[in-house]
N, C-alpha and C positions, 0 to 999 in steps of 0.2 A: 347710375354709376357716377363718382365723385367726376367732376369735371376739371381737368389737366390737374390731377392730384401732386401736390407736395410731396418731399421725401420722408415725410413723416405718416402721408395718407396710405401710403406704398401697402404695408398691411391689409387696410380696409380695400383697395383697391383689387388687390392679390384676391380677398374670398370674395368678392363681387364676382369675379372672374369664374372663379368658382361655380358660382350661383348659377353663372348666366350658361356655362359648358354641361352642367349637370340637366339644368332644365331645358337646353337643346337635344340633350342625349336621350335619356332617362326622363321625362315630363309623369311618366308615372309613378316613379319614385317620391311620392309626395312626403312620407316621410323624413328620407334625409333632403329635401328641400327646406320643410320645416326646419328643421334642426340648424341647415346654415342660416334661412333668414334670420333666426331668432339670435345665432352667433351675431350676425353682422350688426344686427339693432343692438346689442349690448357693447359690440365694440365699438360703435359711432358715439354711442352717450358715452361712453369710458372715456374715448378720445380727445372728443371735444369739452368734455365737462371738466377735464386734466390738464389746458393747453397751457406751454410755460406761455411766458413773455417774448420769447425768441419767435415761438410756435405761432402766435397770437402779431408779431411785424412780419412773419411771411407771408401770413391771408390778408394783412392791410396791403401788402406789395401784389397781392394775385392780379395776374394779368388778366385775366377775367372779372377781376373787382368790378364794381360799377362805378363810374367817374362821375365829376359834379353834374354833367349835362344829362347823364342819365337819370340822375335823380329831378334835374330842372323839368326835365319833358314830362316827368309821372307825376310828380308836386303839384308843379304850378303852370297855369295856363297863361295868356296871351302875351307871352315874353319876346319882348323887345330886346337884341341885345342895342348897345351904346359900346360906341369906340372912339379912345385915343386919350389923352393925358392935358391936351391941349398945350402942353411944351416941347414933347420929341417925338411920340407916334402913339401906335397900337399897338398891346401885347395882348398877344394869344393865349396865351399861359392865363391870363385874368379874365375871363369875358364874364361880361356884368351886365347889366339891363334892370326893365322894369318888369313887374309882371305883377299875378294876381293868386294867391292862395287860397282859397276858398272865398272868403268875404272878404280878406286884406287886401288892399293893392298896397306893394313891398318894391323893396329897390334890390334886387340878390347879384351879390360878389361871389364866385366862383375861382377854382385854381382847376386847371383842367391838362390832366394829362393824355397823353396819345396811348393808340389801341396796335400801332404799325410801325415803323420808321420813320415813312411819310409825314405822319399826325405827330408821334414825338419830336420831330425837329419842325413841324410848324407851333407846334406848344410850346419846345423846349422844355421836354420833360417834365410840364408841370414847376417849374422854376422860373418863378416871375422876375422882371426887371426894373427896374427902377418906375418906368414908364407904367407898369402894370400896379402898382401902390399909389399912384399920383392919379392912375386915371380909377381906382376905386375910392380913393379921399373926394374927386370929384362927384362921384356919383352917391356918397354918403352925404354929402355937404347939396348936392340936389335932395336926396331924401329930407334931411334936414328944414329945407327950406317950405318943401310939400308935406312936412307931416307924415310920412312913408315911412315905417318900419326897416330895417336892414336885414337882410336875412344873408350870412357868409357861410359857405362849402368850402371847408376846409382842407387839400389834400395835397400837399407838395412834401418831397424829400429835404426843401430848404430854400432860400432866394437863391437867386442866379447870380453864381461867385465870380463871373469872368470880370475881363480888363476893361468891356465898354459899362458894366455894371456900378464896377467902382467907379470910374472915370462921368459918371453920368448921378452917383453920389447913395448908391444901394441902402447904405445907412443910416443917412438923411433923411431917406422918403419911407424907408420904415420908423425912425424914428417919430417923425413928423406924425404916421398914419396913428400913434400909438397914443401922443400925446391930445391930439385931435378926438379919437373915436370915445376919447375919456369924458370929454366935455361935449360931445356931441346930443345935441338934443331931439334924440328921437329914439326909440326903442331898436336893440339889437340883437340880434340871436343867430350865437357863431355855432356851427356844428363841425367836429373832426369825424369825416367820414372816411380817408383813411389814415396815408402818414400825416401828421403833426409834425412837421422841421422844423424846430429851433426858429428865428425872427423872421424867417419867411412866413411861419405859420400866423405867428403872434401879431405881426406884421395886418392880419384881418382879424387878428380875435381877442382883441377888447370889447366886449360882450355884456349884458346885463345878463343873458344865460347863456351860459355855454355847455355843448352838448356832446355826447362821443357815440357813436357809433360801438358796440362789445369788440368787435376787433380791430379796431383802430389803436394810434399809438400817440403821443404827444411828448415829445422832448426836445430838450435846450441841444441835442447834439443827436447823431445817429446812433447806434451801436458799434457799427462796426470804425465813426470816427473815433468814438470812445475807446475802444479796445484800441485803436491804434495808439490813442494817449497814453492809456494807463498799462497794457499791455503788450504794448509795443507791435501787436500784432492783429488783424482784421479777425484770426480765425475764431477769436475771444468776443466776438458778437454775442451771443447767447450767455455768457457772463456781464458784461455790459449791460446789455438789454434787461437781465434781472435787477442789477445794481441801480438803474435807472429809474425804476418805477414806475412805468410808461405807460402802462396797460390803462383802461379805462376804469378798472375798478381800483387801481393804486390811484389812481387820480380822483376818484369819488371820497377815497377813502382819506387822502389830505384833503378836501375841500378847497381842490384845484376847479373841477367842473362841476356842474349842479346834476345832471344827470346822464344817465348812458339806457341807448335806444339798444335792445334786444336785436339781435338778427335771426337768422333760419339757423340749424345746425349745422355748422361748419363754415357758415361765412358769407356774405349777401351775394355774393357771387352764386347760392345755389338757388336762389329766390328774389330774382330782384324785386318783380313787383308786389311782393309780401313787407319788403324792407324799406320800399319807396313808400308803402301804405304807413310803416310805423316812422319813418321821418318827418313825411308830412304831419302824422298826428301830433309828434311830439313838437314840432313849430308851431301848430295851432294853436295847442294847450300853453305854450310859453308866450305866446302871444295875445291870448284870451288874458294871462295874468297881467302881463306887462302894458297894455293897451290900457287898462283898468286901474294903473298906477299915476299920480299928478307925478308931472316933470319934475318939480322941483327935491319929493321924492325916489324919482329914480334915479337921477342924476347923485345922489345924497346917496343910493344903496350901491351905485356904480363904483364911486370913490373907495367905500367902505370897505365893498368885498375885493378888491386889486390891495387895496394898503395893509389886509390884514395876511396878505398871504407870504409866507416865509418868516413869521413873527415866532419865536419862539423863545422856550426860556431852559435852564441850566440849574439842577439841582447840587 
């Protein structure tokens, strides 16, 4: 059975129910048993193989989603986190450390959102602060200095907009993280596992590869911000969200990201450690290439592929 389904799963959810009352009642009725499974398997590939853009930001928001630590614990083994900024404190919202990937030992930045109320106001929603950009420039600038790979999990609704955020210079240190990770010499590979917000995101993902997750999302704005700009109203999300191009294959298909990792049907929430297998694969293989490239080459392909993006021309 779909797990806490959507209002859009609500159908497939409906004949599961079905399924599961019939073959409680009637088990001998094999027949029209057959008849619904076979219903239910065409309407899940129908469902899923059709999802708009709207469809596609409400499974990256699933509260059953898997978060960055869930993916860290299946990935990668002897992880170390590292804490603080070494100017104001620790944020939760960013936990970072060292660790090891199969044969790599990596430096991996994280954005980690809460599972409870509890964990969301110790994370703060996955909305990092000033302090959480400065203390992952510190630990790229450690990789840097050890030769370590970068590896960033990518998953915030956007940085943390409050009054001690500005007051402490939120712009700044994303700024700073962005012109930094450009010249950084060491190999980096950002993955959007689920939201993509605007300079919070971007904020970790200056990338020599950067990856998405199929139903993840990556935009300068939310939808439902967008709707409130252009349409004055939140309920216009799903228009927004189309106009946006947000999905992973609009993003493939401008030559925003280099690739997008497959998930289970319907969304890694139905399969995490299927989805954890192809994350890790797809950091190995980008890593296998990039390991394999002289510095003074990557740094040369880093430039190229960021300056070419938004270039276009007017017939």
């Amino acid at each position: 059975m779909t797990p806490q389904p959507l209002d859009f799963e609500q159908p497939l959810l409906e004949l599961e129910k079905r399924l599961a009352e019939l073959i409680s009642r009637t088990p001998e009725d094999t027949k029209r048993i057959a008849s619904i499974q076979e219903k239910i398997v065409l309407m899940r590939e129908d469902l899923y193989k059709n999802l708009t853009p709207w469809q596609r930001v409400l499974i990256a928001r699933h509260p059953a989603r898997p978060y960055a630590l869930d993916y860290v614990e299946r990935c990668f083994s002897d992880f170390v986190e590292l804490h603080g900024d070494r100017y104001y404190g620790d944020d939760k919202a960013m936990p970072a450390g060292i660790a090891r990937l199969g044969k790599y030992h990596c430096v991996v930045i994280a954005q980690q959102k809460g599972r409870d109320v509890k964990e969301n106001v110790l994370r703060n929603f996955g909305c990092a602060h000033p302090e959480g950009y400065r203390k992952a420039l510190r630990l790229m600038r450690l990789a840097e200095k050890f030769s370590l790979p970068v590896i960033t999990l990518i998953d915030t609704p956007g940085a943390f907009p409050g009054i001690g955020a500005e007051e402490r210079h939120i712009a700044e240190a994303i700024a700073v993280n962005l012109r930094e990770m450009m010249i950084l010499k060491t190999p980096i590979v950002s993955i959007v596992i689920g939201e993509g917000g605007s300079g919070g995101a971007l904020g970790i993902g200056v990338a020599d590869r950067l990856l998405m997750m199929e139903n993840a999302y990556y935009s300068v704005i939310s939808p439902e911000g967008c709707a409130a700009i252009l349409w004055k109203h939140r309920k216009h999300a799903p228009e927004a969200a189309a106009a946006l191009k947000l999905t992973a294959h609009d993003m493939k298909q401008l030559e925003l990201i280099d690739g997008i990792i497959e998930e289970p049907m319907g969304g890694a929430h139905h399969d995490l450690n299927k989805t954890a297998a192809a994350l890790k694969s797809a950091i190995e293989s980008a890593l296998e290439e990039l390991t394999n490239t002289k510095l003074p080459a990557l740094l040369e392909e880093r430039y190229a592929k960021f300056r070419k993006m938004g270039v276009f021309s007017e017939e």
